[in-house]
NUVEX-895528 format. One record per residue (C-alpha): x, y, z; residue number from 1. Coordinates in Angstrom, 1 decimal. Layout:
        u        v        w    nr
        X        Y        Z   NUM
...
END
This chain:
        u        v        w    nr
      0.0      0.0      0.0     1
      3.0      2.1     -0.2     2
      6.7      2.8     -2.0     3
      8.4      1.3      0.4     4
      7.0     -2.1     -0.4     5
      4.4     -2.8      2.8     6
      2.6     -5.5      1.0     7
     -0.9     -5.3     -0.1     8
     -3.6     -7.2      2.4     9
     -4.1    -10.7      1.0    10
     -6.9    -12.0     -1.7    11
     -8.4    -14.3      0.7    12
     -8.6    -17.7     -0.5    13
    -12.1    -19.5     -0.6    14
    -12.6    -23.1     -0.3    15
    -15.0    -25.4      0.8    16
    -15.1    -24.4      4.6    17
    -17.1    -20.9      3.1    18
    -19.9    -23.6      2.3    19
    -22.4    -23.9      5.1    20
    -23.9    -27.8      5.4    21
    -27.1    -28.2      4.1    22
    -26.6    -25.4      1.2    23
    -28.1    -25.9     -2.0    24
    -25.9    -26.7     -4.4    25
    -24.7    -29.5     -5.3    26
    -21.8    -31.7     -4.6    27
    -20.6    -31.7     -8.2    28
    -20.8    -28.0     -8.2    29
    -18.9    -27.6     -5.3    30
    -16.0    -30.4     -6.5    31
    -16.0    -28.0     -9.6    32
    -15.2    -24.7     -7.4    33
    -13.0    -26.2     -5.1    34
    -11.0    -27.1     -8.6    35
    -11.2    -23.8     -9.8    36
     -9.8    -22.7     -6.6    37
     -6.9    -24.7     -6.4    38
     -6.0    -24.4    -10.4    39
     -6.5    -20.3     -9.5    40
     -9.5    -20.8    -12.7    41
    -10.5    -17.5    -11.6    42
    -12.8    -16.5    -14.7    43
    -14.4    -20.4    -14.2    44
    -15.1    -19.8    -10.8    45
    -17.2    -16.4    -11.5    46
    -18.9    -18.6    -14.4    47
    -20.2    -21.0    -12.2    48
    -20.8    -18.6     -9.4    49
    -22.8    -16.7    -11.6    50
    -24.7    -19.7    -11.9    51
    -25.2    -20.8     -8.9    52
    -26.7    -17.4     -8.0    53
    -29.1    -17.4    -10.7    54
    -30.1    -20.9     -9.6    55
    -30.3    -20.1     -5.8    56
    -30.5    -16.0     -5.4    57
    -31.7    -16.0     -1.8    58
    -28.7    -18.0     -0.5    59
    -25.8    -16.0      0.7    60
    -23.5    -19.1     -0.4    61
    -23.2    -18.2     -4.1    62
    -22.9    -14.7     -3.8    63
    -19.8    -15.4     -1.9    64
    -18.5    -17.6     -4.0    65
    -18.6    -14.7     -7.0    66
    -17.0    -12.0     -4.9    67
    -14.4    -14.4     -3.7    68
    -14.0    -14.7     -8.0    69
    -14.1    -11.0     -8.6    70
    -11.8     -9.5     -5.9    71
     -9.4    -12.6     -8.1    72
    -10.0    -10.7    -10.9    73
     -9.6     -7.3     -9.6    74
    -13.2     -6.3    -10.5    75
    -13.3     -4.2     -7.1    76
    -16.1     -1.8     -8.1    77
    -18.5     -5.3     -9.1    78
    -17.3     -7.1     -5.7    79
    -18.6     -4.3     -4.0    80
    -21.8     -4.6     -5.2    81
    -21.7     -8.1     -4.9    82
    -20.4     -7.8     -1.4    83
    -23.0     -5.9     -0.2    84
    -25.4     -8.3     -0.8    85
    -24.1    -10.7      0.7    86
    -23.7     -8.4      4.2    87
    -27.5     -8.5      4.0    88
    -28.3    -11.9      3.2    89
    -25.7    -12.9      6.3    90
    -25.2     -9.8      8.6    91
    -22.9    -12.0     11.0    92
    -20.3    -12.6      8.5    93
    -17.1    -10.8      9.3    94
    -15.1    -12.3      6.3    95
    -17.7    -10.8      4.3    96
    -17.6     -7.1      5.6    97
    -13.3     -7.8      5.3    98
    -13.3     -8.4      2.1    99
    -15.6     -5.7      1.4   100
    -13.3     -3.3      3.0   101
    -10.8     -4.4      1.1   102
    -12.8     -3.9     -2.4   103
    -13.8     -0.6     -1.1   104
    -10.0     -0.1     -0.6   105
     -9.2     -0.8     -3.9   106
    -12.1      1.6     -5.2   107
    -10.8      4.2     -3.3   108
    -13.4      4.5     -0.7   109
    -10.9      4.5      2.3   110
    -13.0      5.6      4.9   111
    -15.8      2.9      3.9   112
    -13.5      0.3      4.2   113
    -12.4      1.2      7.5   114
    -15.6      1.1      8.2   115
    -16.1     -2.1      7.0   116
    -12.9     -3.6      8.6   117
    -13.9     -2.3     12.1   118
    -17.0     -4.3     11.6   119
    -15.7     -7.3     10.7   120
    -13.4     -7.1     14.0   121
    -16.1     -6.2     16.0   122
    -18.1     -9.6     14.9   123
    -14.8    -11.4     15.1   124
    -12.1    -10.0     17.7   125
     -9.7    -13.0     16.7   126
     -9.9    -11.9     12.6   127
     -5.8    -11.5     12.2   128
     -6.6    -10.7      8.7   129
     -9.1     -7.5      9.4   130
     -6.6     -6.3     11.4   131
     -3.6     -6.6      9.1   132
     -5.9     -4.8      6.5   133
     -7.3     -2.5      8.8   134
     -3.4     -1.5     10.6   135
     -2.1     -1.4      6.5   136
     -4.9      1.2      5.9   137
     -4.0      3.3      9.4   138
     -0.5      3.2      7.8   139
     -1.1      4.5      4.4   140
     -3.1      7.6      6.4   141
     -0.3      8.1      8.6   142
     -1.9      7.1     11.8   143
      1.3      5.2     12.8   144
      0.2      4.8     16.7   145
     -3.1      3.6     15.8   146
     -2.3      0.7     13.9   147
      0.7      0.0     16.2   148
     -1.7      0.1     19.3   149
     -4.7     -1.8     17.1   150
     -1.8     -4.6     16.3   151
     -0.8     -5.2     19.8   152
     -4.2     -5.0     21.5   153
     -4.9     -7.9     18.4   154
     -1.8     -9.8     19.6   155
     -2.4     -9.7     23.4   156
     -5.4    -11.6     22.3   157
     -4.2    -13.6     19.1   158
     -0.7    -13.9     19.7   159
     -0.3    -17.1     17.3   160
     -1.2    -15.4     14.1   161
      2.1    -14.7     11.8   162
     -0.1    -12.2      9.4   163
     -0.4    -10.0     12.3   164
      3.5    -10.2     13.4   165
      4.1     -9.5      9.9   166
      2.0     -6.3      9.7   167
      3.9     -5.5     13.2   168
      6.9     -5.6     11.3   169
      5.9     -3.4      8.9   170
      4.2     -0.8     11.2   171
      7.9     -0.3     13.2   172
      9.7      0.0      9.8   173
      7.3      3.1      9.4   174
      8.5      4.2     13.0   175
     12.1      3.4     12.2   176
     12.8      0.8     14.5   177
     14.1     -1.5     12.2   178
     16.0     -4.3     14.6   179
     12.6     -4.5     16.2   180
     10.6     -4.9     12.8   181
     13.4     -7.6     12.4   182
     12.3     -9.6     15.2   183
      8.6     -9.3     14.3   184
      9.3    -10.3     10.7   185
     11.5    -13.6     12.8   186
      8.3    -14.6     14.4   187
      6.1    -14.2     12.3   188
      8.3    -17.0     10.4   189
      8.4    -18.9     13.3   190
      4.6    -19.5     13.1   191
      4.7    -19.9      9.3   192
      7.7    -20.6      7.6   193
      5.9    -19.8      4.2   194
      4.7    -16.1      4.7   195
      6.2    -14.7      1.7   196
      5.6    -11.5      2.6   197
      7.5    -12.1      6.1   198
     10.3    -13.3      4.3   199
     10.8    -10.4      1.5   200
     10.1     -7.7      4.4   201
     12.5     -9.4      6.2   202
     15.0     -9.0      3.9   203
     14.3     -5.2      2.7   204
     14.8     -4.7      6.7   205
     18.0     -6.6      6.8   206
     19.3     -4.4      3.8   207
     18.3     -1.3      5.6   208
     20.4     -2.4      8.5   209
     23.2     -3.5      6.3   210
     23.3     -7.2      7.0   211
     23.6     -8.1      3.2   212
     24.0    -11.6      3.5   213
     21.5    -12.8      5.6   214
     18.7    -10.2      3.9   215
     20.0    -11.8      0.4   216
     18.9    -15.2      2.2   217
     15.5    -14.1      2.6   218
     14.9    -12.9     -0.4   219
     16.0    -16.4     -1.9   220
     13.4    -18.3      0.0   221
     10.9    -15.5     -0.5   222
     11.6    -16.8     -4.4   223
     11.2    -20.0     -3.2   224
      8.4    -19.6     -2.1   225
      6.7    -17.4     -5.1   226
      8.9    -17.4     -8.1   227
      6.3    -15.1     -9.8   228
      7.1    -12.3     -7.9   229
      8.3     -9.2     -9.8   230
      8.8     -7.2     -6.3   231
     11.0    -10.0     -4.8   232
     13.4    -10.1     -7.9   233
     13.5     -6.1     -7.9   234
     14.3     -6.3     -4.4   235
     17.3     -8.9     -4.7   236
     18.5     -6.7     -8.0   237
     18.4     -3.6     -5.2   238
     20.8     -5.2     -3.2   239
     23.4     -7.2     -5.2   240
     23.9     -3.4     -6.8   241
     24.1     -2.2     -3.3   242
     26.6     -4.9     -2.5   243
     29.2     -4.3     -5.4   244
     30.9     -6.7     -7.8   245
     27.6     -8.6     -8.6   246
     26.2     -6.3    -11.4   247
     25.7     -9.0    -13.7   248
     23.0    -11.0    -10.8   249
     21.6     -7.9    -10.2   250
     20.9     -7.1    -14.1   251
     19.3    -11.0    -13.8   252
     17.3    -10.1    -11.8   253
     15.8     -7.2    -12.8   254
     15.6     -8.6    -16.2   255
     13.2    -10.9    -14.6   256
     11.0     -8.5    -12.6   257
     10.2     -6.6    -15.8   258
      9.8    -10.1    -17.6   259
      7.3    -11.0    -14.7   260
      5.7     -7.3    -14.6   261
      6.7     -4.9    -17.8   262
      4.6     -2.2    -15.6   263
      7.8     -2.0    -12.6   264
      8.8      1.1    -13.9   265
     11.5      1.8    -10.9   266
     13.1     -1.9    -12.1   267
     13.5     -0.2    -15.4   268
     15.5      2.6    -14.1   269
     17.5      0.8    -11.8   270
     18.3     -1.7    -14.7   271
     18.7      1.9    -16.5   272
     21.6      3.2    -14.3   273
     23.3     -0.3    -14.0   274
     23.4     -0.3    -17.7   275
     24.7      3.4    -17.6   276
     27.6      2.4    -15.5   277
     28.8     -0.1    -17.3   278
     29.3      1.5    -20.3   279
     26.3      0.7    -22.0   280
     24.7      3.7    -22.5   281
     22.8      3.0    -25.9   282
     20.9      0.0    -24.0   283
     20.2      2.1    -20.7   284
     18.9      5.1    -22.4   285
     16.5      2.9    -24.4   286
     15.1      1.5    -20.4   287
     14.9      5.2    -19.6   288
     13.1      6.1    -22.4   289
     10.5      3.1    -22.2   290
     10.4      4.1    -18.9   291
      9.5      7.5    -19.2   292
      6.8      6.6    -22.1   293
      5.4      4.3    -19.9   294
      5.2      6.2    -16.4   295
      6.6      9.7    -17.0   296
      6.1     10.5    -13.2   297
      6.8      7.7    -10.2   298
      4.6      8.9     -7.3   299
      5.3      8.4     -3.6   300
      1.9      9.0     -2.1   301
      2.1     11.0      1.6   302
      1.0      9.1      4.3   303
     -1.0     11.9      5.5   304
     -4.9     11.7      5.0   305
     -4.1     14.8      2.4   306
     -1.5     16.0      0.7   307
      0.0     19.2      2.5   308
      1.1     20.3     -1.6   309
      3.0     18.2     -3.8   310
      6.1     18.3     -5.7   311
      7.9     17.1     -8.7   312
     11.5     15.8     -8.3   313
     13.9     16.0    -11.5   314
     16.5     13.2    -11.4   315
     18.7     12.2    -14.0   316
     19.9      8.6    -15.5   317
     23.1      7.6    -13.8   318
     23.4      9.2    -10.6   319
     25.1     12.7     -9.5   320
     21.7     13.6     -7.7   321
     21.2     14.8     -4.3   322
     20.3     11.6     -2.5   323
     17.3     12.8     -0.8   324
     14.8      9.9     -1.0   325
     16.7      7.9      1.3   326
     15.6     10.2      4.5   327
     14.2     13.9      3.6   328
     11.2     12.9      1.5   329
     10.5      9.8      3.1   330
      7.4     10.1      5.0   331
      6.5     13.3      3.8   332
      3.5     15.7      4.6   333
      3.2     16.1      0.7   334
      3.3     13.9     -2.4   335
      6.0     13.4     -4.1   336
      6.5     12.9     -8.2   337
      9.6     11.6     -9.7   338
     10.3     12.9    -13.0   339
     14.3     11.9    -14.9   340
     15.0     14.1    -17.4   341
     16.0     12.8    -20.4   342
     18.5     14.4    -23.2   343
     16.6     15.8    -26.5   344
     13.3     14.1    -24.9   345
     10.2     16.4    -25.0   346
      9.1     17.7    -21.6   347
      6.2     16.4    -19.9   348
      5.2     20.5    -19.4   349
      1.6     20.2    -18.5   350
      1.8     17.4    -17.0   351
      4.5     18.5    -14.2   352
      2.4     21.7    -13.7   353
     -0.7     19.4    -12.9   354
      1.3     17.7    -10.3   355
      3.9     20.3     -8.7   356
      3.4     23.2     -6.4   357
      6.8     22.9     -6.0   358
     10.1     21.6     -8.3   359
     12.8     20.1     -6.8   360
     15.8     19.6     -8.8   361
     17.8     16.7     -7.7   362
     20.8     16.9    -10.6   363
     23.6     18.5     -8.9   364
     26.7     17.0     -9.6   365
     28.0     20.3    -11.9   366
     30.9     17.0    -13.0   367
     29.0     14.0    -13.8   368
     25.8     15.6    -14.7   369
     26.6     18.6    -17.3   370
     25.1     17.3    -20.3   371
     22.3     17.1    -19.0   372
     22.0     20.2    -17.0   373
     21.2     22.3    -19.5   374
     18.1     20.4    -20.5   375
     17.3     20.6    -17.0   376
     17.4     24.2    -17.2   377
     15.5     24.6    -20.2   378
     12.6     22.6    -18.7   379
     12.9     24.7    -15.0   380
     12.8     27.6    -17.3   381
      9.5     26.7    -18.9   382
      7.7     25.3    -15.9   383
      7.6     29.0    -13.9   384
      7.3     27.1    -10.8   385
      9.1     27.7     -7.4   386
     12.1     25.8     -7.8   387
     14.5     24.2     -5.1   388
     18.2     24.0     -6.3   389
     18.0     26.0     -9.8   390
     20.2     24.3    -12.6   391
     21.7     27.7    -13.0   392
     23.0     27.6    -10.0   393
     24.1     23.9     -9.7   394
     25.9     24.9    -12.8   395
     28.6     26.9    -11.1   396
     29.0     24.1     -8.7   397
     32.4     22.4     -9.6   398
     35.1     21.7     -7.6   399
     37.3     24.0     -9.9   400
     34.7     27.0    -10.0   401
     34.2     26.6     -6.4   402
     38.0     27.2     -5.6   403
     37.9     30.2     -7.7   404
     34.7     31.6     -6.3   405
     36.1     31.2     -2.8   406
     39.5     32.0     -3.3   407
     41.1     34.9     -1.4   408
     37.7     35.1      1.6   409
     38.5     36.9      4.9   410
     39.3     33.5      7.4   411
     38.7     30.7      5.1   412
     41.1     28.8      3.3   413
     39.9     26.9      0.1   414
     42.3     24.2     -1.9   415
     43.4     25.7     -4.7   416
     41.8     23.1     -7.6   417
     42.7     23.0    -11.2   418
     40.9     20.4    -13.6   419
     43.0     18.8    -15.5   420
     42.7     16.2    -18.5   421
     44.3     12.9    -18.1   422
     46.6     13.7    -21.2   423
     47.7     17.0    -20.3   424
     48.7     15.4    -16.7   425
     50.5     11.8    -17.8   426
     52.9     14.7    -19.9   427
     53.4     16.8    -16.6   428
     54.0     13.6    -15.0   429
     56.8     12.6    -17.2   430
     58.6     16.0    -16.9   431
     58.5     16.2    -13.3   432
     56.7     18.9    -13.0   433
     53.1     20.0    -12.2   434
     52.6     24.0    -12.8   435
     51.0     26.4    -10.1   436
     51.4     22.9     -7.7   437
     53.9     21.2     -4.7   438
     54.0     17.9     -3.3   439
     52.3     16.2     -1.8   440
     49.4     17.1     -3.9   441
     45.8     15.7     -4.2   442
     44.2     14.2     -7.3   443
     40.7     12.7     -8.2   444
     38.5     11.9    -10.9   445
     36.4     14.7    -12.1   446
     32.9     13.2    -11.0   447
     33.9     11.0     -7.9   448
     32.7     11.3     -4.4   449
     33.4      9.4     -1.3   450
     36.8      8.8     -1.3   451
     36.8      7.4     -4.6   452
     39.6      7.4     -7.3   453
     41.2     10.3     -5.1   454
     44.8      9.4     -3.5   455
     47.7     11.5     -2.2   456
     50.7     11.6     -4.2   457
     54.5     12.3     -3.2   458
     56.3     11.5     -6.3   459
     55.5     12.0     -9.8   460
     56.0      8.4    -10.8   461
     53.1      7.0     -8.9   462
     51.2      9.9    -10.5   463
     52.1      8.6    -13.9   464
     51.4      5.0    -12.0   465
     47.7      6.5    -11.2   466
     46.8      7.9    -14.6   467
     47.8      5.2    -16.5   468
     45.0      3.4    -15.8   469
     42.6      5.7    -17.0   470
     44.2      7.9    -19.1   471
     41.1      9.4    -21.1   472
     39.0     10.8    -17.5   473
     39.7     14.0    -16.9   474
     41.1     14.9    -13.2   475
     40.8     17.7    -10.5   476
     44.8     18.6     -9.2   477
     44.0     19.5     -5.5   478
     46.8     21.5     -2.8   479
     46.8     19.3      0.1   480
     45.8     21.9      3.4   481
     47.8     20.1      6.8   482
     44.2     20.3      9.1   483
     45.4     18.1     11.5   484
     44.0     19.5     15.1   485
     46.8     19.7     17.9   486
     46.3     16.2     19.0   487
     47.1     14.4     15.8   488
     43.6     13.6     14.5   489
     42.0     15.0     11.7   490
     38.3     16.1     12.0   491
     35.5     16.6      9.3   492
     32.7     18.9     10.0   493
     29.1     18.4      8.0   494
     26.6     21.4      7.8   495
     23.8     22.1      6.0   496
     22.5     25.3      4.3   497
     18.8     25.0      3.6   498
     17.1     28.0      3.4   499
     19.1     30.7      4.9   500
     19.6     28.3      7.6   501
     22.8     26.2      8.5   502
     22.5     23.0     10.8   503
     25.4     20.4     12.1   504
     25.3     17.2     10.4   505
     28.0     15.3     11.8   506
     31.7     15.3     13.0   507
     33.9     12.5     11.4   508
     37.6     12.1     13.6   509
     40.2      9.5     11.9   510
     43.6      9.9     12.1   511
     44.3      9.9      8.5   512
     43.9     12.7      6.1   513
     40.7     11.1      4.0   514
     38.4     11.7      6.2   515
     34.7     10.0      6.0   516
     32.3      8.7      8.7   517
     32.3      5.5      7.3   518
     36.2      5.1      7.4   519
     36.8      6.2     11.1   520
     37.0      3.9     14.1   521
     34.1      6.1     15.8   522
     32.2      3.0     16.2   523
     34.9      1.9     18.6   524
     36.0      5.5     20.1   525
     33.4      6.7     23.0   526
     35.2      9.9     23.4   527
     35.0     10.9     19.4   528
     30.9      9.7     19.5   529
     30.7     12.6     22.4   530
     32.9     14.9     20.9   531
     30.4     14.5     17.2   532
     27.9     14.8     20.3   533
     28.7     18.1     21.4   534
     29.5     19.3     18.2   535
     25.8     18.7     17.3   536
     24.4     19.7     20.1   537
     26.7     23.1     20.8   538
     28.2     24.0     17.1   539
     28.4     27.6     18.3   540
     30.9     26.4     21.0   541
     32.6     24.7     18.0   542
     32.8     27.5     15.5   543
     32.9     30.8     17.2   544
     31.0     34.2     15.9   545
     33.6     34.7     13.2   546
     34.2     31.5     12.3   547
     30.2     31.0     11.7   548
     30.3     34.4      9.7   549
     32.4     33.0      7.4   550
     30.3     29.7      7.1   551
     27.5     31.5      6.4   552
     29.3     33.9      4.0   553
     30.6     30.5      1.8   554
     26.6     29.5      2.2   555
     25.6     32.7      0.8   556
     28.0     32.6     -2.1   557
     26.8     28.9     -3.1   558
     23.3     30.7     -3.5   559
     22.1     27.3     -3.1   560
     18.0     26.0     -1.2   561
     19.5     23.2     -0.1   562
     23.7     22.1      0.3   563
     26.7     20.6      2.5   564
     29.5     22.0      3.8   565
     32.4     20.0      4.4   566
     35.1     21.4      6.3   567
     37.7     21.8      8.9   568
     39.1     24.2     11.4   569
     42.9     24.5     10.9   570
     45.3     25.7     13.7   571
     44.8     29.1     13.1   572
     41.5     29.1     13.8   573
     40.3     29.2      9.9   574
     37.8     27.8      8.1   575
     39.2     24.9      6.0   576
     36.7     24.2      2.7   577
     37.1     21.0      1.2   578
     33.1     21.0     -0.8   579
     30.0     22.6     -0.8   580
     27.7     21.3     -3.2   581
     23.9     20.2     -3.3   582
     25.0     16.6     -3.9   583
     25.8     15.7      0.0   584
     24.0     12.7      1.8   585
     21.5     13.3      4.6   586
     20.1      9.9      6.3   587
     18.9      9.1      9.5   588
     20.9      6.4     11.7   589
     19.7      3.0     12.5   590
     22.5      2.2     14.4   591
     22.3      2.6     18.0   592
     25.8      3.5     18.7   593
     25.2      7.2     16.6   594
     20.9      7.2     17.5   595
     22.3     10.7     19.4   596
     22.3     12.1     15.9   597
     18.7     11.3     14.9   598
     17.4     14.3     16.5   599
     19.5     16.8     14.8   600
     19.2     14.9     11.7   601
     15.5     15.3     11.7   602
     16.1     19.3     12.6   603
     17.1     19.1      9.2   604
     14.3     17.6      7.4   605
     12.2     19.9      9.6   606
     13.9     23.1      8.0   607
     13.6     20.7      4.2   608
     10.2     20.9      5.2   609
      9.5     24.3      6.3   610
     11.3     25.5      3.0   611
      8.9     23.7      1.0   612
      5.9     24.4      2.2   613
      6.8     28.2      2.3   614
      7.5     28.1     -1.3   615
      4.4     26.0     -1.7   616
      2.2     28.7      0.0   617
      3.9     31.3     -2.5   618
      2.9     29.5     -5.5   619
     -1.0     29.0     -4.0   620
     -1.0     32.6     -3.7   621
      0.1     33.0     -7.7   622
      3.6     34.0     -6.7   623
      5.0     32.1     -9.2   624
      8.8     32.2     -9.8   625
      9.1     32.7    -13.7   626
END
């Protein structure tokens, strides 16, 4: 009922336990249905329901029988119909009034088949079904605490059912307590080793908490289980990408999700970007294309009753986007609408207009994404909507311009960065000499992040050693800035401008120059946990009044809604700028050891919030930017 794959209630089976003794038809009719049942002959079974109703109207039996068949054949708006009958021929019938919330689900008529799922419950307090379908529906309005409190009143009282430990599970996901939607997901195996749907939200939860091996388990017997399933081999494809070195499983797999369901549009564009990466971008612009012409817009519904506003996200094939789908729009007042923008594709105009109040451009990697930043900007350009992150200004976010634009600012000190291409430096290389630049000296890939392809060098041989192997990227030459602190270690500060406003991210302490979180030994170091601790919780005592003036001086020249700062304090007391870009991660943390972040995290996605919905209110009110 959502993106992030909480599975749909169940069709509920019929068999021949629905048929009361002493009802009308006959034996051979119900051998035939009990056939159709197990040989899923869904359009035989409403054929001979439809004739057992005709024979028999007054009995509540046949009618059953036929909405059992239709809500099979996704005729939701006939099994309603149907389904109220049948409520008046047997008023006592909870399974009835379930599955007639769940057609009135499908039709859209929430609040009817709340209704109807209540009553059910209320004839049958035990009905682990109703109250799977009834906490899935609580969900999808964002009435988290009801359907948790509905679950465990149901389990007090039912505690043997797996469907409900299952729906457990996928209630705390929505809360973010993923090791404990673990162990619901555990036992609800425990009491049925064959719930699918324990088994593949088991395994998106294992991803989530990084346990890659054991969540590609699950997902194997989840296959086992139902090797029809398009979302279980989308889901594996998800995480032998994540895991590395397995593109060509992954590509399998997806392959086979779209083979099983050529509707799984966000299979295409995964396949899409795995193609991309690998070279072949003939093939993954062809998935992007089909994509688009199938589903220009992928929409994450909010789980609020109503939408606060709703805006339209423009990504790109092949990364360099700001990642903010893994934590700022998820679980969002408003509805959000994917849309990749495409080189010489024609824009979706109207169609964007009918679906933003607000534009969010997500392509801001200035490096990796500059051919196709201009078509961004051509379709911002035409849209006159409030815009987040304008591919003007993303434009003017290279390392190299950067530099330049920062270069010579009162208390901040900025790397001076040259981009070079790999030519010009294998031939400084050989002559032993790099113009404008001393060793040791810093050089990356143009279009890298996190530590990738980017290595300190002290002699010019391993230089020549470096570029050899990819002699035709082109490379950013970077003066290496000493920022050790006085005791040795070297410390990375994260903020982040968003709106005017600049808010501590984290602190990352390693005692080598290439510093990310992800490489220290915080994990292991209490006192550098409390130090990112303090920093998060007192930056002013961090960065003094100067220091922050010149933070919010290097925000101001960026321009940008939403960015990161990465940076230092040197032993002078200066302001050491590594990057500022809009391409920096924001995520929440599921590990316990760094939970102390989570509040200031979400202080973030507050302020991502509050931005939006002021520029939201400014385009209700026909303020328009143009």
């Amino acid at each position: 009922m959502n993106p992030d794959n909480i599975n749909l209630p169940p069709h509920y089976e019929c068999d021949r336990a629905i048929c009361p003794e002493g009802s009308l038809p006959s034996a051979t009719t119900l051998d035939e249905i009990a056939t159709h049942i197990r040989d899923q002959q869904w359009e035989k079974m409403e054929s001979k329901a439809l004739t057992v109703v005709t024979q028999h109207p007054e009995q509540a039996l046949g009618w059953k029988i036929l909405s059992k068949a239709l809500i099979k054949l996704e005729k939701w708006t006939q099994a309603v119909d149907v389904l109220n009958h049948v409520g008046a021929l047997s008023p006592s019938d909870s399974d009835a009034f379930n599955d007639l919330g769940f057609a009135l689900y499908c039709t859209g008529c929430v609040e009817e088949a709340e209704s109807n799922y209540r009553r059910a419950l209320k004839l049958n307090p035990l009905f682990a079904e109703a109250c799977s379908n009834l906490s899935s529906l609580l969900i999808e309005q964002g009435r988290l605490v009801e359907a948790l409190v509905n679950l465990q009143l149901s389990l007090r009282i039912n505690p043997s059912e797996a469907i409900l430990h299952n729906s457990l599970g996928n209630t705390l996901r929505y809360f973010g307590r993923l090791n404990e939607s673990e162990a619901s997901y555990r036992c609800a195996l425990e009491l049925n080793p064959e719930n699918f749907e324990a088994h593949l939200n088991l395994g998106i939860t294992l991803k989530d908490l990084g346990k890659f091996i054991e969540s590609l388990s699950s997902y194997c017997r989840a296959l086992e289980i139902n090797p029809g399933s398009d979302h279980a081999f989308y889901h594996m494809g998800v995480l032998l990408h994540t895991i590395g070195g397995r593109n060509d499983e992954a590509i399998a797999c997806l392959q086979q999700a779209i083979s099983i369901n050529p509707n799984n549009i966000t299979a295409y564009h995964l396949l899409g970007s795995i193609m991309l990466s690998i070279g072949q971008r003939a093939k993954s612009m062809a998935l992007f294309r089909h994509a688009q012409e199938t589903s220009p817009l992928i929409t994450w519904k909010t789980l609020k009753k109503k939408a606060d506003f709703s805006v339209v996200l423009l990504d790109a094939p092949g990364g360099g986007c700001t990642p903010v789908n893994n934590y700022l729009v998820r679980k969002a007042p408003y509805d959000c609408h994917f849309y990749c923008v495409l080189p010489d594709s024609p824009h979706h105009i109207d169609l964007i207009r009918a679906n933003a109040d607000v534009v969010i451009n997500l392509i801001a990697d200035a490096d990796h994404c500059k051919d196709i930043l201009p078509f961004a900007l051509d379709l911002v350009e035409n849209l006159g909507l409030p815009v987040v992150n304008h591919p003007r200004l993303i434009i003017k976010t290279d390392r190299e311009t950067v530099a330049q634009r920062l270069s010579g600012m009162p208390m901040c000190r900025i790397p001076k960065t040259v981009r070079i291409t790999g030519a010009a430096l294998a031939e400084a290389a050989a002559n032993r000499s790099i113009h404008c630049f001393t060793l040791p000296l810093l050089i990356r890939i143009v279009g890298t992040h996190g530590g990738d392809d980017f290595e300190m060098f002290n002699d010019m041989d391993a230089i020549a050693d470096f570029v050899s192997k990819r002699p035709a990227a082109d490379y950013y030459l970077i003066e290496y800035l000493d920022y050790r602190s006085a005791d040795g270690f070297f410390r990375k500060y994260r903020l982040i401008s968003i709106d005017g406003k600049l808010l501590p991210y984290h602190l990352a302490i390693y005692d080598q120059w290439k510093v990310h979180h992800f490489r220290t030994d915080m994990a292991n170091q209490a006192w550098m946990r409390e130090e990112e601790g303090f920093f998060l919780s007192h930056p002013h005592s961090v960065f003094n009044e100067s220091q922050q003036a010149v933070l919010f001086e290097v925000a101001a020249a960026m321009g940008l809604d939403y960015g990161g700062i990465d940076c230092a304090l040197d032993r002078d007391g200066r302001i050491v700028v590594f990057e500022t870009n809009a391409a920096m991660l924001v995520h929440d943390e599921v590990d316990v050891l760094f939970a102390y972040k989570n509040p200031f995290i979400a202080k973030i996605k507050d302020a991502f919030n509050a931005m939006l919905n002021r520029l939201a209110s400014s385009a209700t009110q026909g303020n328009r930017v143009v």
